[in-house]
Each structure stands twice: as C-alpha cells, then as structure tokens.
N, C-alpha and C positions, 0 to 999 in steps of 0.2 A: 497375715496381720492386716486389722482394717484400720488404716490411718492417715486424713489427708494427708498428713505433714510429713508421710515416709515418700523417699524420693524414687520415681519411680524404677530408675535403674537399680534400686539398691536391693543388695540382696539380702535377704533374712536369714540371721542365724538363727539357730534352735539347739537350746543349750537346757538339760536339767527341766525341762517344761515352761522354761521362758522361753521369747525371742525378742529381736533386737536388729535394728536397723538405721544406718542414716536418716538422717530427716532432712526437710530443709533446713537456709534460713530464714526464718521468719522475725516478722517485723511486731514487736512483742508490745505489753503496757505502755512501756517507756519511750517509744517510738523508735529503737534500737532494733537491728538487727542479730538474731542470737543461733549460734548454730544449736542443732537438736539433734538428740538421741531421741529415741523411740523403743519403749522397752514394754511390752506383753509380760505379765509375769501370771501364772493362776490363779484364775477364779478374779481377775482383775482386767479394768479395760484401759488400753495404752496408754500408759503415762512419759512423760518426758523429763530431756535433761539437758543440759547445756554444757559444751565444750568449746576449747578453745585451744590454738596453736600457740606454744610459748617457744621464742628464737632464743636460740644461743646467740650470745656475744656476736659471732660469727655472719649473722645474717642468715646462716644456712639452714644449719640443724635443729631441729623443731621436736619437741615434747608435745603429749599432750594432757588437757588438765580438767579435769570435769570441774564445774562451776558449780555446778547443784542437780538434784534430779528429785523426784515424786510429782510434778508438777501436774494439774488431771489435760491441759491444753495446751497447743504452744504458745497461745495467746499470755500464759501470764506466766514464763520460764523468765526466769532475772527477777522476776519479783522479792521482795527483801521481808514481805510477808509472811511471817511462818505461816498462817494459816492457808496458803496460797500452793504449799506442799503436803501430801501426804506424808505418816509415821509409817518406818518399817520393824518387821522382826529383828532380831540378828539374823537368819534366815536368811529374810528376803535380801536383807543388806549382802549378806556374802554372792545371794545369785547374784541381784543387780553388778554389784565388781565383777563378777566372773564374766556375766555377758558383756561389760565394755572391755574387760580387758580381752576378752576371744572378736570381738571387734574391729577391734583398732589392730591386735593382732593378724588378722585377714589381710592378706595384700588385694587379694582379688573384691573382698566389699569396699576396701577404701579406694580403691582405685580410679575411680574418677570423679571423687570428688577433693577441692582444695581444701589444703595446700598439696594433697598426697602428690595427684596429677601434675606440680610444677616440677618439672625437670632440675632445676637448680636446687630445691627442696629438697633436704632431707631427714626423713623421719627415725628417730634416735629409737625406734621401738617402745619408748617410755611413758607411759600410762599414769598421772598423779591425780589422785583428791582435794580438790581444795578441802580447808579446815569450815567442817560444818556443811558439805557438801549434801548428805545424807539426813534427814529426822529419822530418830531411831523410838522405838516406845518404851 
C-alpha cells in the first residue's frame, strides 16, 4: 500500500483484493486532528476514513466507531462536504466493513497504536458506523 498517512509500523491487511491499514493522525481542514483508516480497494488509489474511540460510562471500555470513509486524502476526512467523499457500490460498501471490521478485529495491527496500547484500556471488540458513514450510489 503506497500511502503517506499509513503508519509505518502498521501492518496491512489484505482482504477479498482490498487492503487496509492504520493511518496517522492527521491534522485535517478544520485544524482538527482525526484518526485514519487507509483502505486500497481495486482498481482504486487509497482512500481514507475516520475513527474514533467511544468510553463507556466506566472510563475503561472503549468501542469503536467509524466517522465516515471514501475520502481521496487525509487532508479533507471530517469534512461535511459531500462532494469531499467518494460513492460506493453495495459491493464496495460491504468490502470496505469487512476490511475495518478484520482490523480492528487484529490484535497484533492494533497493537501499538492508542487507545489499543493503554493498559488501563479496554477494547469491547465492537466495530459501529456512524449514520451516513458511507455515500452509497
């Protein structure tokens, strides 16, 4: 996968003829920092997505929650521009969930990036979409 914004300890899954990898965070439009996904899917060049850790009540236990994804850079992930994202198939929509959800599922890709790495942290295994996460065509 050729992608500044994949970090470089991360490892690349390869899933169905996508891949997928951590990103950084990068410091996007808005001046915000935003975590990234990094998703190769064919005949397509890297596009991104944005996730975030949601706590329980608790402090502890953490979900997590994809923000949005089709983005062509990570320059403009968070952006509220539809045209700032790509449309998918159903298709592509089902790889894209597949490769985050085998992701996030990975202990050894997440592994050293946060929150996964905090000891006190703990991650509840749970994968959600935000509503509108995806453009579909």
């Amino acid at each position: 996968m050729d992608s500044k914004y994949v970090l470089p300890e991360s490892i690349v899954l390869k899933l169905n003829g996508g891949e997928i990898a951590l990103g950084w965070v990068a410091r996007a439009w808005d001046e915000f920092y935003h975590r990234l996904v990094v998703i190769e899917l064919p005949g397509r060049t890297p596009l991104y997505g944005e996730w975030t850790a949601r706590y329980a009540d608790n402090g502890y236990d953490f979900a997590i929650e994809i923000l949005g994804f089709g983005y062509r850079d990570g320059y403009t992930v968070g952006s509220p521009n539809p045209s700032a994202r790509l449309t998918f198939s159903p298709n592509e929509r089902a790889l894209v969930e597949s490769l985050i959800r085998s992701l996030f599922s990975d202990p050894v890709a997440r592994s050293t990036v946060n929150p996964f790495a905090i000891k006190v942290a703990r991650y509840t295994g749970i994968v959600r979409f935000a509503s509108g996460w995806v453009r579909e065509q």
